[in-house]
C-alpha positions as CSV (number, residue, x, y, z in Angstrom):
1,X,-128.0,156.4,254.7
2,X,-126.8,156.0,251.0
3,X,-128.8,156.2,248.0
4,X,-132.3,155.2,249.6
5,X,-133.9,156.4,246.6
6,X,-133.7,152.5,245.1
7,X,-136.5,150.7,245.2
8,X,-137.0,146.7,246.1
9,X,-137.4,145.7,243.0
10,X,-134.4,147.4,241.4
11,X,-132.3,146.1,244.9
12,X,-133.9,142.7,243.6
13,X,-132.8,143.7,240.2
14,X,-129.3,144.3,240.9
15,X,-128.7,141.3,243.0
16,X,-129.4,139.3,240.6
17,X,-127.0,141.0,238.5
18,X,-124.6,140.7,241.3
19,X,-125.0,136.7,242.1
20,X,-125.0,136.4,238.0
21,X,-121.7,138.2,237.8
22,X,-120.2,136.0,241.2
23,X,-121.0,132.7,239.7
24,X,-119.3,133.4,236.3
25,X,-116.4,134.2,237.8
26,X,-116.4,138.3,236.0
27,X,-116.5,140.0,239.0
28,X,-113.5,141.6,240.7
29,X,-113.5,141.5,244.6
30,X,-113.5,145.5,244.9
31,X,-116.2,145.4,242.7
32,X,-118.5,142.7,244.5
33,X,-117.7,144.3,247.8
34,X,-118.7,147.8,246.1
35,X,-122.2,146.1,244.7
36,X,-123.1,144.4,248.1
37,X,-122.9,147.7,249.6
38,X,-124.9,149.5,247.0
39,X,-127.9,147.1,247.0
40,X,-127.7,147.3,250.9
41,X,-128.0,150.7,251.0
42,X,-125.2,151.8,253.3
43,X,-122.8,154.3,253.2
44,X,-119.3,152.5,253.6
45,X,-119.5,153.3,257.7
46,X,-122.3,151.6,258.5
47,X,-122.0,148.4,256.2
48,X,-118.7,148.2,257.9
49,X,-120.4,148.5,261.4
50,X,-123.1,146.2,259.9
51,X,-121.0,143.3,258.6
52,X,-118.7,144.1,261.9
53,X,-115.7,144.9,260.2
54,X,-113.5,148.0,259.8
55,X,-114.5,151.1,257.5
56,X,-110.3,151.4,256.6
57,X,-111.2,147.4,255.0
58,X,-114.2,148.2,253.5
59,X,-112.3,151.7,252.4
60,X,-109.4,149.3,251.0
61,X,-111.0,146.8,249.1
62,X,-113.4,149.1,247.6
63,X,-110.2,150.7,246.3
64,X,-108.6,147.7,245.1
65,X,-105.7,148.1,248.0
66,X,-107.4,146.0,250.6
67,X,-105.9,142.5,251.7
68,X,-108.8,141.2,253.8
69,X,-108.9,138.2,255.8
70,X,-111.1,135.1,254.6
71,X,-113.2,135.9,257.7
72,X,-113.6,139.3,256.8
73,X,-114.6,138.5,253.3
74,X,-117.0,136.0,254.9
75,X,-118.8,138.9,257.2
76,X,-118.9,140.8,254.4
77,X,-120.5,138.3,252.2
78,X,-122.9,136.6,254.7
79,X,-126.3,138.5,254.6
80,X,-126.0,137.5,250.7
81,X,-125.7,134.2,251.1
82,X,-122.1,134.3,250.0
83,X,-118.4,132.9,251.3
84,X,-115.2,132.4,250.4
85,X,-114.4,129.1,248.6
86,X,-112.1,127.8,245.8
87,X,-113.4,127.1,242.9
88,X,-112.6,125.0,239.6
89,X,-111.1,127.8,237.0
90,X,-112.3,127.3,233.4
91,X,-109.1,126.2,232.4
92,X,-109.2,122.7,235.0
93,X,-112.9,122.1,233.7
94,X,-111.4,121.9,230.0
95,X,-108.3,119.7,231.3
96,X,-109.9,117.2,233.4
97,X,-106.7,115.1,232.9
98,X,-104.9,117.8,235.3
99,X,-106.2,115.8,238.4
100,X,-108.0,112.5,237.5
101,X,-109.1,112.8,240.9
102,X,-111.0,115.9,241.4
103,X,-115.0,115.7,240.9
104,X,-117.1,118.6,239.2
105,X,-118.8,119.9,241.9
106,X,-122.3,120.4,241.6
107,X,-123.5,124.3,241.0
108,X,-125.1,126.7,243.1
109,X,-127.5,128.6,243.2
110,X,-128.3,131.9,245.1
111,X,-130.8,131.5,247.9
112,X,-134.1,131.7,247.3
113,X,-136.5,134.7,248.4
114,X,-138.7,133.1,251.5
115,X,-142.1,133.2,251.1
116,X,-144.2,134.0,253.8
């Protein structure tokens, strides 16, 4: 397997990073797709064969080529608590008058290490 050499709390570390970049919206899907992997460990075959997707869509959206399905991008996504949604661009939350009738919605947060 990939990079096993990283340790739980810098896997920790960088998933923090990773739901921190997600929520402000800085994060390019090649890139997030790239970072799950990386913190998982996994060479690109066997996140693929873990998320139960194809190693040529992992390959393409790693490469910025990919077109993946919403359900892909939800496999992929999953075991970090992550999945596809729209979501208010900073330009609508300045503009409220652009749709009287749309609600901020509440924020998220990522899920929360269980305790044992």
């Amino acid at each position: 397997m990939a990079g096993k050499n990283i340790d739980k709390e810098a896997a920790r570390a960088l998933r923090t990073e990773l739901y921190a970049a997600v929520a402000g919206g800085e994060l390019p899907l090649q890139e997030a797709v790239k970072r799950m992997r990386k913190i998982s460990r996994l060479t690109q075959a066997e996140f693929a064969a873990h998320r139960g997707v194809s190693i040529k869509a992992i390959k393409e959206i790693e490469n910025g080529r990919g077109n993946p399905t919403v359900e892909t991008l939800n496999k992929i996504g999953k075991f970090f608590g992550l999945e596809v949604a729209f979501v208010r661009t900073a330009t609508l939350q300045r503009q409220p008058e652009a749709d009287p009738g749309l609600q901020a919605l509440p924020k998220t947060h990522p899920p929360q290490k269980k305790t044992r």
